[in-house]
C-alpha positions as CSV (number, residue, x, y, z in Angstrom):
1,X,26.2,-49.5,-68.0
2,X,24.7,-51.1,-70.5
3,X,24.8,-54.7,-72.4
4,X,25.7,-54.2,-76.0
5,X,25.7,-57.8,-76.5
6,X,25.3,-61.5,-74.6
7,X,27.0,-64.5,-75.9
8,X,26.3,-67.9,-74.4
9,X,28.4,-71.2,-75.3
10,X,27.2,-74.7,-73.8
11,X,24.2,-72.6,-71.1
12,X,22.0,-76.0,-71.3
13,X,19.2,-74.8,-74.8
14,X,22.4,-72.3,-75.5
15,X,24.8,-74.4,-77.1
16,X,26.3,-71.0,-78.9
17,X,24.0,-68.2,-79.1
18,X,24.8,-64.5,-79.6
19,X,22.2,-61.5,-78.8
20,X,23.5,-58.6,-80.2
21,X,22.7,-54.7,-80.4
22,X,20.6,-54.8,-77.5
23,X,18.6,-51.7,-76.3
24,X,17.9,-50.5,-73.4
25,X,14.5,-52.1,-73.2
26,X,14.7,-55.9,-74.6
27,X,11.4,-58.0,-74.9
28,X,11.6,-61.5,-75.2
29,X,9.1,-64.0,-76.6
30,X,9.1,-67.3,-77.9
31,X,7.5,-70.7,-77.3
32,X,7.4,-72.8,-74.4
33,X,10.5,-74.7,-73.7
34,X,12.1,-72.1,-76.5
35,X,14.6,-70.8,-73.8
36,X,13.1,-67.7,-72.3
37,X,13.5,-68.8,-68.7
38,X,17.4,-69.6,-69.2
39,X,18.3,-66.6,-70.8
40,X,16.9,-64.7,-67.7
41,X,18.8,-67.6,-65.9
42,X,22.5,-66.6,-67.3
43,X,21.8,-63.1,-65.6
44,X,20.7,-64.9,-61.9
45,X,23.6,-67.3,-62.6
46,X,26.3,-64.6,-62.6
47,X,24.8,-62.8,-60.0
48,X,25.0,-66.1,-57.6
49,X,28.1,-67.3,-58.8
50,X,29.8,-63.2,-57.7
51,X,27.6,-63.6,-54.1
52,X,28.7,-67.1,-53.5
53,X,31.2,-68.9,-56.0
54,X,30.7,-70.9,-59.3
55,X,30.3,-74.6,-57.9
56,X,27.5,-73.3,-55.6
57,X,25.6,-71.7,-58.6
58,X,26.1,-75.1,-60.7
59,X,24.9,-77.1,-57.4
60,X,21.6,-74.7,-57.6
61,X,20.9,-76.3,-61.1
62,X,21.5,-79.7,-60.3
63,X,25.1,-79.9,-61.1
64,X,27.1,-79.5,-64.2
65,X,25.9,-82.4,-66.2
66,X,22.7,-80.9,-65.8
67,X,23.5,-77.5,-66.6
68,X,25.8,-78.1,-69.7
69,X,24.1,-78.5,-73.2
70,X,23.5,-81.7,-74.1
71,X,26.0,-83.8,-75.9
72,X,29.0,-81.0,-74.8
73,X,31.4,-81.3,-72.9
74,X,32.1,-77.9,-71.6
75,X,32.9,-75.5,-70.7
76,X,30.0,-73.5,-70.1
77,X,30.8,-69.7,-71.3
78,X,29.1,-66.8,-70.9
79,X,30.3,-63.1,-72.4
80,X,28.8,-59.8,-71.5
81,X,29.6,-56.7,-74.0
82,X,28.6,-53.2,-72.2
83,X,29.3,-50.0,-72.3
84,X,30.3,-48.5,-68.9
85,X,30.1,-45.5,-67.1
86,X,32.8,-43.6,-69.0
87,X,31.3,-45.0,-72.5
88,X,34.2,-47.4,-72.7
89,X,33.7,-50.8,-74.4
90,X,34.4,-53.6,-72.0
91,X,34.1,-57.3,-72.4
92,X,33.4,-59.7,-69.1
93,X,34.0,-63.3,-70.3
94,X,34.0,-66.3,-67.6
95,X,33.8,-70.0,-68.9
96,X,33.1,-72.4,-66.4
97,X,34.4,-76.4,-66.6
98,X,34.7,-79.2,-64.3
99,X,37.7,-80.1,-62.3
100,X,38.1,-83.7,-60.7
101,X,34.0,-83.5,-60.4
102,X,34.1,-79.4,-58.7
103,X,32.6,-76.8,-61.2
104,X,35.8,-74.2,-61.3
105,X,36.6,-70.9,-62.8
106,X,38.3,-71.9,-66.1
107,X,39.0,-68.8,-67.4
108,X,37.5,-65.3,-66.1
109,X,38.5,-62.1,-68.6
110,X,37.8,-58.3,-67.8
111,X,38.9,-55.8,-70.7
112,X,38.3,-52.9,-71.2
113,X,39.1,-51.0,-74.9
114,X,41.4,-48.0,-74.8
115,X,39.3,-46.0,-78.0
116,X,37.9,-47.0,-81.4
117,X,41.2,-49.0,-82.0
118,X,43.3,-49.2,-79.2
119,X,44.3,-52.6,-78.1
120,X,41.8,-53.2,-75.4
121,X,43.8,-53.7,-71.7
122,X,43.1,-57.5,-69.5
123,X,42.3,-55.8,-66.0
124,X,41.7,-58.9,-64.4
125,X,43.0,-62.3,-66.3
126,X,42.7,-65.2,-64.4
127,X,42.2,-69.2,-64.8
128,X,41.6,-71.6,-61.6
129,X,42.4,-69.4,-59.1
130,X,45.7,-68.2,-60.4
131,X,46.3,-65.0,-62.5
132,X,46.9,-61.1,-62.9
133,X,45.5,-57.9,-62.6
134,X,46.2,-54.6,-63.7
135,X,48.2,-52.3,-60.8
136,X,48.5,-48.8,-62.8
137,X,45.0,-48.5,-63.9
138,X,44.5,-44.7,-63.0
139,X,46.8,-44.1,-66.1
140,X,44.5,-46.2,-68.1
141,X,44.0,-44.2,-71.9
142,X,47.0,-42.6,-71.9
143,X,49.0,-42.8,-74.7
144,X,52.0,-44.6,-74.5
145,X,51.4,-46.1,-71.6
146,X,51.5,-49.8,-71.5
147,X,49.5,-51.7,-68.7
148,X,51.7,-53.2,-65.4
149,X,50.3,-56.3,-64.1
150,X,50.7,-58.5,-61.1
151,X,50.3,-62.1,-60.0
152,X,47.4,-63.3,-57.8
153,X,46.2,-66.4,-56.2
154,X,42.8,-66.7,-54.8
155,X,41.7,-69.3,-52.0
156,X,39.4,-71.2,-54.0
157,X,39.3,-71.7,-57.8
158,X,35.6,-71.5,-57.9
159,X,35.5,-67.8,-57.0
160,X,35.3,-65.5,-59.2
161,X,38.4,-62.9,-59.1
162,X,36.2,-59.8,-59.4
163,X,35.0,-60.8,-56.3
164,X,38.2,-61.3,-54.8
165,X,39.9,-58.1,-56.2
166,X,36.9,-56.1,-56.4
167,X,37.1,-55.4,-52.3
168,X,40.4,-53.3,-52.7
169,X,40.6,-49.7,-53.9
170,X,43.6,-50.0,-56.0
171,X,41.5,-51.9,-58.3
172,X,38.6,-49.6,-58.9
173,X,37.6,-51.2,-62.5
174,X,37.0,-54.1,-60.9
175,X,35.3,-52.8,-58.1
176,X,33.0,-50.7,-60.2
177,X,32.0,-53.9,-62.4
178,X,31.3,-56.4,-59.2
179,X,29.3,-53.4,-58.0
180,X,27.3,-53.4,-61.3
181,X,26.6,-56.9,-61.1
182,X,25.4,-56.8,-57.5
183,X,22.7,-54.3,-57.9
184,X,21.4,-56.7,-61.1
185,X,17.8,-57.4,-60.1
186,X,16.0,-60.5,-61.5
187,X,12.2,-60.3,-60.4
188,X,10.8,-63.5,-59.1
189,X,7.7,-61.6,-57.6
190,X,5.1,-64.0,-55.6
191,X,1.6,-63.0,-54.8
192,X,1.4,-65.0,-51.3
193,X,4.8,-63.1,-50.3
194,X,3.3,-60.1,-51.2
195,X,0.1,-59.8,-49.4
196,X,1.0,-60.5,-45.7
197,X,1.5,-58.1,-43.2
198,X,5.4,-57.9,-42.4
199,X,7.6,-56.9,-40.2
200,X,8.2,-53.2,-39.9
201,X,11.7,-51.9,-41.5
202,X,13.8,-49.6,-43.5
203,X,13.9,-50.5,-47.1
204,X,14.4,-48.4,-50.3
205,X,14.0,-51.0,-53.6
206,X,11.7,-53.8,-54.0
207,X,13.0,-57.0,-52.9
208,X,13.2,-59.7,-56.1
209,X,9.9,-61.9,-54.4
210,X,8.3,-58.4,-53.5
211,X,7.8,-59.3,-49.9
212,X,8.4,-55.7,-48.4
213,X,6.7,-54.0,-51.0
214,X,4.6,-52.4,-47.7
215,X,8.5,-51.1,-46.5
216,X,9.4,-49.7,-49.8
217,X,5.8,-47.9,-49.9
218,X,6.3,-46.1,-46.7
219,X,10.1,-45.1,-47.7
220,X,8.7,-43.3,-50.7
221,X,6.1,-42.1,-48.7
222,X,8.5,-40.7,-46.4
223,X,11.6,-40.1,-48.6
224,X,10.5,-39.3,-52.2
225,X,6.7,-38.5,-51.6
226,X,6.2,-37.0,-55.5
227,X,6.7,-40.4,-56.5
228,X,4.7,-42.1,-54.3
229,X,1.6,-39.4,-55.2
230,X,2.5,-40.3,-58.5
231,X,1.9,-44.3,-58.2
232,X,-1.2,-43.6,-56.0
233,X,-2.5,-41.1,-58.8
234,X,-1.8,-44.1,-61.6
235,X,-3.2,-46.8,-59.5
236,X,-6.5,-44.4,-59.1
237,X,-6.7,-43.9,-62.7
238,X,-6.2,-48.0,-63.6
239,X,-7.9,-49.8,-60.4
240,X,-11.8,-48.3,-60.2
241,X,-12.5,-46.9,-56.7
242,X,-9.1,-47.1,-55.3
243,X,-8.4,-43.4,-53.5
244,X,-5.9,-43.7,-51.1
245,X,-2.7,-47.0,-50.2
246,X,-0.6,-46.6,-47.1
247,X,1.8,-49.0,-45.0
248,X,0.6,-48.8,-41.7
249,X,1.8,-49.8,-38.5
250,X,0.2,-52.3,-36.1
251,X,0.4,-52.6,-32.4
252,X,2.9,-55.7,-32.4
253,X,5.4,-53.8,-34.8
254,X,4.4,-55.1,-38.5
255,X,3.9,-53.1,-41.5
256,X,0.1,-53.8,-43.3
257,X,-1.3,-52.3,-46.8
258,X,-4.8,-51.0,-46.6
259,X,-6.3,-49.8,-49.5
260,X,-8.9,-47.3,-49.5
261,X,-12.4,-47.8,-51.9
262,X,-14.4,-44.6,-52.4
263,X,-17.3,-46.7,-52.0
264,X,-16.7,-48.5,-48.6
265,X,-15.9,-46.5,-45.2
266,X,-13.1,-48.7,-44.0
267,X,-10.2,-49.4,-46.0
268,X,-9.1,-52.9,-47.2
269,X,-5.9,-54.7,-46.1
270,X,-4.0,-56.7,-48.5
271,X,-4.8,-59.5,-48.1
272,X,-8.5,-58.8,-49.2
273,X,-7.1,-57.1,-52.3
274,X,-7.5,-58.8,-55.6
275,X,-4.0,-59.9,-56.4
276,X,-4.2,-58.2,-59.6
277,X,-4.4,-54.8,-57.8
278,X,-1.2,-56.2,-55.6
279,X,0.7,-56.9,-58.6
280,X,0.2,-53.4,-60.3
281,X,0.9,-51.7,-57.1
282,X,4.2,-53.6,-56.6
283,X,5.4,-52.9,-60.5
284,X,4.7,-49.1,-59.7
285,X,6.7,-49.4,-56.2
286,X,9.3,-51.0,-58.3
287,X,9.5,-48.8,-61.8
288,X,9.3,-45.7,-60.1
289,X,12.0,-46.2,-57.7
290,X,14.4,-43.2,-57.9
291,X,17.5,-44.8,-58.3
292,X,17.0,-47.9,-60.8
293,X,18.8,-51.1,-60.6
294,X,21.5,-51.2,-63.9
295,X,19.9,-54.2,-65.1
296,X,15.8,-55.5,-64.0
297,X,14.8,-58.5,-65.4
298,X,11.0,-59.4,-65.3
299,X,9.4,-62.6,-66.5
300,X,6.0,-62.7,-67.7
301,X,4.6,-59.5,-66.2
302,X,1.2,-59.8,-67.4
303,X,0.0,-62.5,-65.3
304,X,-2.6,-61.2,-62.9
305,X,-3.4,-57.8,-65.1
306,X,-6.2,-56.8,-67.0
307,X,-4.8,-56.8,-70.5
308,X,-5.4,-53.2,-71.4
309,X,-2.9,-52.3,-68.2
310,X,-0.4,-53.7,-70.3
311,X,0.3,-50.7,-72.5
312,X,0.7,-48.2,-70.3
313,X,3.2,-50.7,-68.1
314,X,5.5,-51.2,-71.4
315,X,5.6,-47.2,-71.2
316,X,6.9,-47.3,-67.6
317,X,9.3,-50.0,-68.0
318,X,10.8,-47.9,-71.0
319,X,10.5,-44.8,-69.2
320,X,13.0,-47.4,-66.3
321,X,15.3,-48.3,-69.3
322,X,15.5,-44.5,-70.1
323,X,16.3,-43.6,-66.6
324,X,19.3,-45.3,-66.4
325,X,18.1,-49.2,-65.9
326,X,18.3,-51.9,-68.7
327,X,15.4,-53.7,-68.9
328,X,15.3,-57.8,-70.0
329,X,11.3,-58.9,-70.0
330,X,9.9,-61.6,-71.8
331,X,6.0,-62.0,-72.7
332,X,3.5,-64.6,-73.6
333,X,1.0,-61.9,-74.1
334,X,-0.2,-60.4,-77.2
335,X,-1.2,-57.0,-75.9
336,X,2.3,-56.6,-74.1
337,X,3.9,-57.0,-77.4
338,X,1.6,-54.4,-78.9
339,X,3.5,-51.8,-76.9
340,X,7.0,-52.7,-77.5
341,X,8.7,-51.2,-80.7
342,X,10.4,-53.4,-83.1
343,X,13.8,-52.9,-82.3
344,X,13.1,-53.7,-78.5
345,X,11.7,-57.3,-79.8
346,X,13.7,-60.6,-79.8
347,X,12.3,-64.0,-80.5
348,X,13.6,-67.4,-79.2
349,X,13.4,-70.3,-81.9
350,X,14.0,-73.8,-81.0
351,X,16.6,-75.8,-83.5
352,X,17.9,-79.4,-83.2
353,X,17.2,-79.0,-79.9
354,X,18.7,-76.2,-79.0
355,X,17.7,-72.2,-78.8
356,X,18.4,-69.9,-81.4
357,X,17.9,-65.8,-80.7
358,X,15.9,-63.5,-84.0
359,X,15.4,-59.8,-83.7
360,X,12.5,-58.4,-85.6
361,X,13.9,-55.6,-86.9
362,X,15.9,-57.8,-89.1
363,X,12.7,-58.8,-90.5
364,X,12.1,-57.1,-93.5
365,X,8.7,-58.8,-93.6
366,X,8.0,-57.8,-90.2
367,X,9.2,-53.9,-91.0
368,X,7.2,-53.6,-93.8
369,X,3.7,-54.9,-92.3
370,X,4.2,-52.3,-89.0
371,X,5.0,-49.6,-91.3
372,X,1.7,-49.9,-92.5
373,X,0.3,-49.9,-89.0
374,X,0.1,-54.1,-88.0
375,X,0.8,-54.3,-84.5
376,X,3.5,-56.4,-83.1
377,X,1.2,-58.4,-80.8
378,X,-0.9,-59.3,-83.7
379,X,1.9,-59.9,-86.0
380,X,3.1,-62.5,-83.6
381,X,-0.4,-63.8,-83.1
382,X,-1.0,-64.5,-86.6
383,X,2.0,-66.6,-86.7
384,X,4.5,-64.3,-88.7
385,X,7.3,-64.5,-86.2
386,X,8.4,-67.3,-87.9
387,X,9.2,-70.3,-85.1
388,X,7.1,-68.7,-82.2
389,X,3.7,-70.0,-80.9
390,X,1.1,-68.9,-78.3
């Protein structure tokens, strides 16, 4: 899958905002307060409202007053354009109002478009609880064949449908798109979670606070051990004197880094370990996972990391997006932005008080000045992205 295009109506800063022709590597930067944190926050906001329901994702954010733009009414609407699997253009739209004071699925839309001009077919169409989905689907793209639908009801109008329907097999669209959304992976990566010793376990991806980043070292180590020679190999070329990581057991059954430094005879456990070095070893765990997530998004990556890491980690999450995993990150850092290309570069403009969304390849300015070798990072430095500050 991925997101062609993200439009958000009444998101709190997004009173109407479209972000189109996205790649599959998107860097977002902008001012403080500009909106970079809410964007991310539409993505975690599906994600809870599919795992949960819609009136517990609203609760989360302080209820819908709060979460509506200010001055609207509602209702809050978010549409996702992708491409999926089979290169088919499909359209997830779900607005959100408020019913007698309970946040409530207003209207939730799955279509998917048969060809360049085909009328595209509603495989899930429903509004508070009540509507239809699409029963002959397998003959979906056929010509002459129009679409047979039937009525649903769910329990409770704050659930999303493609959660409901998504647990059959007849409905395999729907299935396929609730599993997309499931696997999204927003980072929220903590140092302190990081660092402790934990309790010994199977897991294969990086969790979003990065808390069994020791787990997900030994899998590779076990499971996928070109990989993990791979990350030890980078982390030996960017972290002076570090030879050798492993996850290793202790007597009461948890799971501890230690960290080997050519120039010491015992080996350091994480907790000693600069949290910088923690960080870049928990990015590698997480980029060179063999099976990516269909959409990471990471917020300010550069905290903790020498600047001239920064580079070489735009290439790797590229190298993410490339491997089958969209990639959403957003950047207060100069250097970051140095490594991103033009067309992988949005910027988020406050207006009236509310956020507005510029690419930088629309910029002829901005084209002109990196055709003659200007970097991006020092472009934005310099104050030529017009609207963004440091």
């Amino acid at each position: 899958m991925q997101i062609e295009s993200i439009e958000i109506k009444n998101y709190r800063l997004f009173r109407h905002t479209v972000v189109e022709g996205l790649p599959r590597m998107t860097v977002v930067v902008g001012a403080n307060g500009s909106g970079k944190s809410t964007l991310f926050d539409v993505f975690t906001f599906l994600k809870e409202s599919l795992a949960q329901n819609v009136a517990s994702s609203v609760a989360h954010r302080g209820g819908f007053r709060e979460l509506v733009s200010r001055g609207q009414a509602g209702p809050i609407e978010i549409i996702v354009r992708f491409r999926e699997s089979g290169g088919r253009l499909a359209t997830y739209r779900l607005a959100v109002a408020e019913d007698k004071g309970r946040p409530v699925v207003h209207r939730e839309i799955l279509k998917f478009r048969r060809g360049q001009h085909g009328q595209p077919w509603h495989f899930v169409d429903f509004s508070r609880g009540r509507g239809n989905a699409i029963t002959n689907e397998a003959v979906y793209g056929q010509a002459g064949v129009k679409a047979e639908r039937k009525e649903h009801m769910l329990d409770d109008p704050s659930v999303l449908a493609i959660k409901g329907l998504g647990q059959f097999k007849e409905f395999r669209v729907v299935a396929e798109f609730r599993g997309l959304i499931e696997n999204w992976h927003i980072l929220d990566f903590h140092i302190s979670d990081a660092k402790p010793s934990a309790e010994a376990g199977y897991a294969e991806h990086l969790s979003t606070r990065g808390d069994n980043v020791a787990q997900v070292a030994q899998y590779l180590y076990q499971n996928h051990r070109e990989r993990f020679d791979r990350v030890l190999q980078v982390m030996s070329e960017r972290v002076p004197g570090v030879n050798s990581i492993e996850a290793k057991p202790t007597e009461d059954g948890r799971l501890v880094l230690r960290f080997q430094d050519g120039s010491f005879k015992d080996p350091f456990i994480a907790r000693y370990v600069s949290d910088g070095t923690i960080k870049l070893f928990a990015y590698l765990i997480l980029l060179y996972d063999p099976k990516p997530h269909p959409l990471l998004a990471v917020e300010e990556p550069e905290n903790q990391l020498y600047p001239e890491l920064l580079a070489e980690l735009v290439e790797e999450f590229r190298d993410y997006a490339q491997r089958g995993g969209q990639v959403f990150v957003s950047t207060h850092s100069p250097d970051f932005l140095n490594g991103a290309k033009l067309d992988e570069i949005y910027w988020l403009v406050k207006e009236r008080g509310f956020a507005t969304v510029r690419r930088a390849s629309d910029s002829e300015l901005l084209k002109d000045l990196r055709a003659e070798g200007d970097l991006p990072g020092a472009l934005w430095k310099q104050g030529l992205f017009d609207g963004v500050g440091l």
